[in-house]
C-alpha positions as CSV (number, residue, x, y, z in Angstrom):
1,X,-27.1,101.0,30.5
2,X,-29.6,98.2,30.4
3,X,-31.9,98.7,28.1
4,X,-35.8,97.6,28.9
5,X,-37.1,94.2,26.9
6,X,-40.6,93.6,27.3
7,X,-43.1,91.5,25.1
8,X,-46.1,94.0,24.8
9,X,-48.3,91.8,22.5
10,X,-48.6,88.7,24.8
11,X,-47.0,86.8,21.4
12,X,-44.0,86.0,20.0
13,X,-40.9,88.8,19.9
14,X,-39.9,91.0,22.3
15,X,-40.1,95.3,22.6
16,X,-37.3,97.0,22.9
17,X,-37.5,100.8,24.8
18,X,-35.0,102.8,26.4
19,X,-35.2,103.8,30.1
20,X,-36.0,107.1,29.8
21,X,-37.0,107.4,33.5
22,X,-33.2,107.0,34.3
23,X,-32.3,110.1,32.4
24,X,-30.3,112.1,34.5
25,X,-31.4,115.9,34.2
26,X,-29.9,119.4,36.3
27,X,-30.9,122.1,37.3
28,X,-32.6,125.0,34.5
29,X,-30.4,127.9,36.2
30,X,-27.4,126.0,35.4
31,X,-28.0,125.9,31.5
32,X,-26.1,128.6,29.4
33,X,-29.4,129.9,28.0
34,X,-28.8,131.8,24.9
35,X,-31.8,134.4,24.8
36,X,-32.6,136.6,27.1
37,X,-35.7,138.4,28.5
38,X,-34.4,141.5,28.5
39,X,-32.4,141.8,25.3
40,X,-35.2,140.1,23.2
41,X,-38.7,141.5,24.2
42,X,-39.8,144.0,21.3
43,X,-42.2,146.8,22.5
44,X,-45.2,147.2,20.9
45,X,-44.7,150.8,21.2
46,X,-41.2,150.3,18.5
47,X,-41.6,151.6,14.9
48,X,-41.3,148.8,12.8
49,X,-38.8,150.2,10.7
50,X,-38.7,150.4,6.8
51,X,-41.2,148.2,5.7
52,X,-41.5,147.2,2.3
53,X,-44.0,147.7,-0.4
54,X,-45.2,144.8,-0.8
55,X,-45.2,143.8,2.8
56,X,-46.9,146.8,3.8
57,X,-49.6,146.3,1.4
58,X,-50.2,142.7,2.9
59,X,-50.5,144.4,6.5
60,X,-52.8,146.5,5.3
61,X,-55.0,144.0,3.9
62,X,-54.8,141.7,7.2
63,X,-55.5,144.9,9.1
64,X,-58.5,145.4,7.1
65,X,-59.6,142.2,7.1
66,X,-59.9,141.6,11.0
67,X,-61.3,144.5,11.1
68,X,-64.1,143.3,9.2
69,X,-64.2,139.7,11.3
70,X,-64.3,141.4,14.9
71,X,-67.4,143.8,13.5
72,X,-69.3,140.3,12.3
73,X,-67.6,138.5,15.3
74,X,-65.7,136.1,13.7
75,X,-62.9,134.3,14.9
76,X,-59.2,135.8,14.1
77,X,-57.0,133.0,15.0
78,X,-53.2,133.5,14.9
79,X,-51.0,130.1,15.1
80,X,-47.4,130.7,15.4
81,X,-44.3,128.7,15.9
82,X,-41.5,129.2,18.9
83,X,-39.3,131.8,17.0
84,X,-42.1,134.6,17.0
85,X,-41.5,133.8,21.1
86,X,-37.8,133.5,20.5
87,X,-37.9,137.0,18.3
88,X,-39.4,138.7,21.7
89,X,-42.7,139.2,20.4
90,X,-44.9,138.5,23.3
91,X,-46.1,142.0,24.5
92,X,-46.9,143.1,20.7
93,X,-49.5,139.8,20.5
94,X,-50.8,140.4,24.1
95,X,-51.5,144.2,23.3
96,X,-53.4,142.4,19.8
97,X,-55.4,139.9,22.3
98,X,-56.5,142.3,24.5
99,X,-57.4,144.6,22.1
100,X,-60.0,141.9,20.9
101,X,-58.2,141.8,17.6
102,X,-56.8,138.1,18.1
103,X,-59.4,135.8,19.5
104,X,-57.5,132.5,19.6
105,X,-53.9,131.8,20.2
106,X,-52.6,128.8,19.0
107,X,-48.5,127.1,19.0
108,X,-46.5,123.5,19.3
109,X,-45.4,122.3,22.3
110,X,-42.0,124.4,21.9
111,X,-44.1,127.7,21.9
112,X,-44.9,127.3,25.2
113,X,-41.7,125.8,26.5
114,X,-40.0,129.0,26.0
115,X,-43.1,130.8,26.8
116,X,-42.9,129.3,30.2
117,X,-39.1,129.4,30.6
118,X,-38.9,133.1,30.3
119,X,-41.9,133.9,32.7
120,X,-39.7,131.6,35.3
121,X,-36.4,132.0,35.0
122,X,-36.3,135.2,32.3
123,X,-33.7,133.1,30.2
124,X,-34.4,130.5,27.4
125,X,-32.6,128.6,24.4
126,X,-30.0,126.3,24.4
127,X,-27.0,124.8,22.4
128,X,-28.5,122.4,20.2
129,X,-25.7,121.0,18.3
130,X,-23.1,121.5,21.9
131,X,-26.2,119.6,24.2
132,X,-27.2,116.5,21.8
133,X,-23.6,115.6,21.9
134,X,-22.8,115.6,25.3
135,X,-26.3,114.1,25.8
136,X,-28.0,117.2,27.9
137,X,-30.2,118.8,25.1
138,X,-33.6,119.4,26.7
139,X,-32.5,117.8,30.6
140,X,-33.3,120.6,32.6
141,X,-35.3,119.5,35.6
142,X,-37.8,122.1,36.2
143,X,-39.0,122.5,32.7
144,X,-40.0,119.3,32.3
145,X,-41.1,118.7,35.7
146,X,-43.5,122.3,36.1
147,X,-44.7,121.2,32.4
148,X,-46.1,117.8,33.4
149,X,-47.3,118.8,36.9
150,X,-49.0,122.0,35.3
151,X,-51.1,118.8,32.9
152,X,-51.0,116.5,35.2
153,X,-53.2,119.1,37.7
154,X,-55.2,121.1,34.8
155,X,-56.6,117.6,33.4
156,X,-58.6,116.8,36.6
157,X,-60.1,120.0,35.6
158,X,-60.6,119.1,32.4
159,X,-58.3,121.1,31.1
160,X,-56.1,121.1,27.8
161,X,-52.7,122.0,27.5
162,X,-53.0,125.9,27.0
163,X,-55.4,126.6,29.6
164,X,-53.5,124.1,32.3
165,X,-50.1,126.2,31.7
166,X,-51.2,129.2,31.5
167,X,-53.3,128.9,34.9
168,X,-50.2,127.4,36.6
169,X,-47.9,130.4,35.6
170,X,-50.6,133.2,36.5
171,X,-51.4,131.3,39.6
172,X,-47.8,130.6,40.5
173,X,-48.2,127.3,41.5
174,X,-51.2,124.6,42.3
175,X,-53.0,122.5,44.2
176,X,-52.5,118.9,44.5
177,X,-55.0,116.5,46.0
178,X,-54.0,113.7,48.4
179,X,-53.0,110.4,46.9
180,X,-55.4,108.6,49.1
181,X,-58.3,110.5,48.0
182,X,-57.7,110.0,44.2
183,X,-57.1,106.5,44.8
184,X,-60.4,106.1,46.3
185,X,-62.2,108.4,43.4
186,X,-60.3,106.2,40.9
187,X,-61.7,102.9,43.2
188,X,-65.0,104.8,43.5
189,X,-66.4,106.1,40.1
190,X,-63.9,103.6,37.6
191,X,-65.8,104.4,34.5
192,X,-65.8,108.2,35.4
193,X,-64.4,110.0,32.3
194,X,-61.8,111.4,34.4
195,X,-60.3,108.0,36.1
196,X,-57.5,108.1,33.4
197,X,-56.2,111.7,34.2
198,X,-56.4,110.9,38.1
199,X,-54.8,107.7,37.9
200,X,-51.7,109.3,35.8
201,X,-50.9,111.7,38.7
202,X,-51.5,109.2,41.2
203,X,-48.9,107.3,39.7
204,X,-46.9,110.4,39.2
205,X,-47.4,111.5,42.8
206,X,-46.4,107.8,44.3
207,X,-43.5,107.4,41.8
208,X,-41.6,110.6,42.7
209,X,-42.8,111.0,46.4
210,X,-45.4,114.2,45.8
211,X,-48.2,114.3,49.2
212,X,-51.1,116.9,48.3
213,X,-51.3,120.4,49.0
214,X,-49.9,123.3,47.5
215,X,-47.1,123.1,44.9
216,X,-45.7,127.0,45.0
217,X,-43.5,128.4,41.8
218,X,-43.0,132.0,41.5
219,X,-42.8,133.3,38.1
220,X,-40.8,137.1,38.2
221,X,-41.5,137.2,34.0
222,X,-45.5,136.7,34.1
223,X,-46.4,139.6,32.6
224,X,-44.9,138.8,29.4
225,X,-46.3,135.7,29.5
226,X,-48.6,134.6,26.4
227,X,-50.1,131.3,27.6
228,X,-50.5,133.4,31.6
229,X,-52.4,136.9,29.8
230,X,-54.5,134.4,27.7
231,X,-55.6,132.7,30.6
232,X,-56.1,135.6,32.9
233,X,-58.2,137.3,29.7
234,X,-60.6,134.4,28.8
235,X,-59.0,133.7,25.2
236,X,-58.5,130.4,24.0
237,X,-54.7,129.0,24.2
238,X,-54.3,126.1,22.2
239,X,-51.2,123.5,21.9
240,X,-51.0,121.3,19.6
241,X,-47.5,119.0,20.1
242,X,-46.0,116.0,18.8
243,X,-45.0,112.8,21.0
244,X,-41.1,113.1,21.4
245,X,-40.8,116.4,19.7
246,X,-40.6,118.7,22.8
247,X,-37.4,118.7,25.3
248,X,-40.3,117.8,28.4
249,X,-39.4,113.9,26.1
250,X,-36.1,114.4,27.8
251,X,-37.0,114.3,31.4
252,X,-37.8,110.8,33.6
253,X,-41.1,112.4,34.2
254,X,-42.1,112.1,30.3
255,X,-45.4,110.8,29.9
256,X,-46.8,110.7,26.5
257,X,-50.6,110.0,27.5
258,X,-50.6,113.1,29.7
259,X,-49.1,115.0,26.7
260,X,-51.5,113.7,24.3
261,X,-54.8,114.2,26.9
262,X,-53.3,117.6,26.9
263,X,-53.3,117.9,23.3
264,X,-56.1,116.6,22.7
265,X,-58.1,118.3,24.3
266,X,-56.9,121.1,22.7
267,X,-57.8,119.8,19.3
268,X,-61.2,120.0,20.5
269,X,-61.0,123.2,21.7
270,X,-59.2,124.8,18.7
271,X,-62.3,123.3,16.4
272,X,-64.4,125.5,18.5
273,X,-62.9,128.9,17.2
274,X,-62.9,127.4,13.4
275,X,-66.5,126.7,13.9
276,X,-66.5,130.8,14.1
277,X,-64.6,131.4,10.9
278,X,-67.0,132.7,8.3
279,X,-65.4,135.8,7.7
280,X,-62.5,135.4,9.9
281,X,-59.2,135.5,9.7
282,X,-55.9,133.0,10.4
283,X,-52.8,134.2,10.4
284,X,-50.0,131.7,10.6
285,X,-46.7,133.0,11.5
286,X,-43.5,130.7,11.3
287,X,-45.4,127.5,11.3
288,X,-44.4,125.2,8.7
289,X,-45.5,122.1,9.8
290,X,-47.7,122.3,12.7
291,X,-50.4,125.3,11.8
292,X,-51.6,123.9,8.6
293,X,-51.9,120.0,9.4
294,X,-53.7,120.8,12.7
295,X,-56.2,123.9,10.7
296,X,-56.5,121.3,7.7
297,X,-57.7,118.4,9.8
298,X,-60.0,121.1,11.9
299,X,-61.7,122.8,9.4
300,X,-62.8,119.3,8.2
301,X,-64.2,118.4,11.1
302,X,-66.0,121.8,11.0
303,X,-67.2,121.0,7.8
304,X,-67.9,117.3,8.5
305,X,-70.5,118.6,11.4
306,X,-71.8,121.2,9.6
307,X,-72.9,118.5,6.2
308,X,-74.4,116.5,9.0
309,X,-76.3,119.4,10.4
310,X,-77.3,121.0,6.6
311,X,-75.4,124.0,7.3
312,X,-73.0,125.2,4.5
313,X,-69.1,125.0,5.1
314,X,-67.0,127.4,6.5
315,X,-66.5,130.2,3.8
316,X,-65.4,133.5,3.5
317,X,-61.6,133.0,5.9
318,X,-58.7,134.7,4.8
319,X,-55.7,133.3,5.7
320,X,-52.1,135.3,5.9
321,X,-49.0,133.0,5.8
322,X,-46.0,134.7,7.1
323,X,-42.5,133.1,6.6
324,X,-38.8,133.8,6.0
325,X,-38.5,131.3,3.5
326,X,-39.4,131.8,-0.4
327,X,-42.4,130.5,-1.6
328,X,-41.4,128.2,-4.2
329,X,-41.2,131.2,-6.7
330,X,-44.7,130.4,-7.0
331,X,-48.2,132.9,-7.4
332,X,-50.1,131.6,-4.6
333,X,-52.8,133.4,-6.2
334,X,-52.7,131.8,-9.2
335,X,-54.0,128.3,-6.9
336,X,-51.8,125.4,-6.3
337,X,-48.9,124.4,-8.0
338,X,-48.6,121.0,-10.1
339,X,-46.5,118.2,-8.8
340,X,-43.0,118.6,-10.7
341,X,-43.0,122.4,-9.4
342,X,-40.9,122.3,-6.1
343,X,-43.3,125.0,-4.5
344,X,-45.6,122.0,-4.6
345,X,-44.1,120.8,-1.2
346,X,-44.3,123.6,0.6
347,X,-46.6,122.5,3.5
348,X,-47.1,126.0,4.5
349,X,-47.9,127.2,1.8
350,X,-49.8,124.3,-0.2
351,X,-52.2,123.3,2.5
352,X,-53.5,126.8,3.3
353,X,-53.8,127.1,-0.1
354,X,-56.2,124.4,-0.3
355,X,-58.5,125.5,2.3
356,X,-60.8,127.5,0.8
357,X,-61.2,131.0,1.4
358,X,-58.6,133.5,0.5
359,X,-54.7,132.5,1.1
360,X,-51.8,135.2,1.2
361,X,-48.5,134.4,1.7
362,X,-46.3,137.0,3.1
363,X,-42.4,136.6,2.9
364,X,-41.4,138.9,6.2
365,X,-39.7,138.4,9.1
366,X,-42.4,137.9,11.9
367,X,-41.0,141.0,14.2
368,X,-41.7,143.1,11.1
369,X,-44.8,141.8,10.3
370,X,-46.4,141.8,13.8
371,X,-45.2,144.8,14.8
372,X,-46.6,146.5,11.6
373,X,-49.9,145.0,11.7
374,X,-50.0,146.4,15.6
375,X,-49.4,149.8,14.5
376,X,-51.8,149.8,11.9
377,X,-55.0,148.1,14.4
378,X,-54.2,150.2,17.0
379,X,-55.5,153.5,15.4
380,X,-58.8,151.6,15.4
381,X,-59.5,149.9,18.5
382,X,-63.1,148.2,18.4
C-alpha cells in the first residue's frame, strides 16, 4: 500500500493521508447482518409491558407536556441515537409524527444508515469487533454509494442531509443531470451559491463513470422508513454527523465536504424548530453525545438572534432525557453537579441540564419508554 504524501501548505513538511479511494468494498447482501426487519420492528399497537412507577410517572408528565406545546404550537423535537432504530422502533415514532405529536426528528449519521439499510435490503448491523479486524467494518458498496449520491443529488436542491435521504428512499431513486450541463452552470454562474455542490458531483459523476438520467433503487422496507415518512409528511429530518464517524468514511466514494454541506445545512434547519420552543418539548432518547452538543450550540444561536432582535430567550422547554445508563446517582432536580461528583461528566445529562427550562432524566430502555408515551398520546389525538 502506498500511502499518499503531499505538501498541502505550499511550505516546508509534507502531509501524510491514506488512500481511502482504494478501499476495496462488496456487496451489502453479502454482509452477515445481525438485525432484522422482521424480528426487530415493535408495533405501536404492543402493550408496553410492566412499566415502573417512576417511569410511568415521567411518561405521564412528557405526555402532558406536549400536549400543552402542540395546543400553543410549539415545537416537540425528539433527537435520538441509532439504537432506538436498532430496538425496531420506527412505526411507534412515525404513528407519534403523524399524529402531530413530534414535529422535528432529529439523529447522527448512524441513525439514518440503518434507517436506510432496512428500508433497502430489510437487514442491518454488523460485527464490529469480527469486521475491524479483517478490515471490512463499514465496506459495503451500496450503503455508502446510495448515501453520497442521495447528497450529492439533494444539495443541488438545496437540500440537507435528512430531507436528501428521505426523498431518495420515498422516491426510489433520482435524477442526475448531465455532466456537460453542470460543467457549463459551474463555467457559467462561478460565484453562484450552489457552484460547490455542482462541482462535487461533477467530479463524482467523472470519477466513477455516472452519465445523467435516472438513478433507479427500489426500496421493499419504505414504509417503515423514518427519514422516507418524514419526508413524504412535511416534518423536518435533521442529521447532524461527525467527519469519519459513519461507515459511508469507509467507502472510496467518501467525501467529507458533501457530508458536512449535508450537515450543515441541517444545523440550520434544526435552529429553525428551536426558534419554536417556548413551551415545547425535547426529548432525547439514547443520545449521549450528539443531542445535547448540537441543541446546546442551537439554542444559542436562538438566543444569540433573539438579544439582537430584543426578543427574550427561549423559555419555558422541557426537556426528557431518556437513557439506560445511571445518572451519576445524581438529583437532576436538584441543578448541576459540582466538579469532583462523577455525574458531573455526564454529557447527557449535564448539558441539558444547563439549558434552561425544565430537564428530566429518565433511566428506561427507549422501547419502553416510547411505546408508553404512544399509548398514553394516543387517547388524545389533537
Amino acid at each position: 500500500m502506498k500511502v499518499d504524501a503531499r505538501n498541502a501548505t505550499g511550505g516546508p513538511g509534507r502531509e501524510e493521508r491514506l488512500p481511502l479511494e482504494q478501499v476495496r468494498v462488496w456487496p451489502l447482501a453479502e454482509r452477515r447482518s445481525l438485525s432484522r426487519l422482521s424480528d426487530i420492528l415493535v408495533s405501536p399497537d404492543q402493550a408496553p409491558g410492566p412499566v415502573p412507577a417512576e417511569v410511568d410517572a415521567a411518561v405521564l408528565e412528557a405526555a402532558e407536556k406536549i400536549r400543552h406545546a402542540r395546543e400553543r404550537d410549539a415545537s416537540v423535537l425528539l433527537i435520538y441515537g441509532a439504537h432506538l432504530v436498532k430496538n425496531g422502533l420506527m412505526d411507534v415514532v412515525i404513528r407519534l409524527m403523524e399524529a402531530g405529536w413530534v414535529t422535528h426528528l432529529a439523529t447522527n449519521g448512524a441513525g439514518t444508515i440503518h434507517d436506510w439499510e432496512l428500508a433497502f435490503l430489510g437487514r442491518t448491523e454488523e460485527s464490529v469487533r469480527a469486521h475491524v479486524v479483517e478490515g471490512c467494518f463499514g465496506t459495503w458498496d451500496e450503503t455508502g454509494r446510495y448515501l453520497h449520491l442521495a447528497l450529492l443529488a439533494g444539495a443541488l436542491r438545496g437540500e440537507g442531509w435528512g430531507r436528501s435521504l428521505g426523498r431518495f428512499v420515498a422516491e426510489e431513486g433520482l435524477e442526475l443531470p448531465a455532466p456537460e450541463d453542470l460543467e457549463r452552470s459551474i463555467r457559467e454562474e462561478p460565484r453562484h451559491p450552489l457552484t460547490a455542490a455542482r462541482a462535487d458531483l461533477l467530479q463524482t459523476m467523472v470519477r466513477h463513470g455516472l452519465s445523467g438520467g435516472r438513478v433507479q433503487v427500489s426500496h421493499p422496507f419504505k414504509a417503515h422508513s423514518l427519514v422516507a415518512r418524514a419526508f413524504e409528511r412535511g416534518v423536518p429530518f435533521t442529521v447532524h454527523p461527525g467527519i469519519g464517524y459513519d461507515i459511508v468514511a469507509t467507502h472510496p466514494w467518501f467525501n467529507g465536504a458533501v457530508l458536512g454541506r449535508a450537515g450543515g445545512w441541517d444545523f440550520a434547519a434544526f435552529g429553525a424548530s428551536v426558534e419554536r420552543l417556548d413551551g415545547g418539548v425535547v426529548l432525547s432518547v439514547g443520545s449521549a453525545v450528539m443531542g445535547p452538543q448540537v441543541f446546546e450550540k442551537s439554542l444559542s444561536c436562538v438566543n444569540n438572534l433573539r438579544r439582537q432582535a430584543g426578543r427574550p430567550r427561549v423559555s419555558g422547554h422541557t426537556i426528557f432525557v431518556v437513557d439506560l445508563q445511571e445518572g451519576g446517582a445524581w438529583d437532576w432536580t436538584r441543578g448541576e453537579p459540582p466538579k469532583d461528583n462523577p455525574a458531573y461528566y455526564l454529557r447527557f445529562c449535564k448539558s441539558y441540564a444547563r439549558m434552561g427550562g425544565t430537564m428530566r432524566y429518565v433511566q428506561c430502555d427507549n422501547r419502553l419508554f416510547l411505546t408508553s408515551l404512544w399509548q398514553r398520546l394516543k387517547r388524545r389525538i389533537p
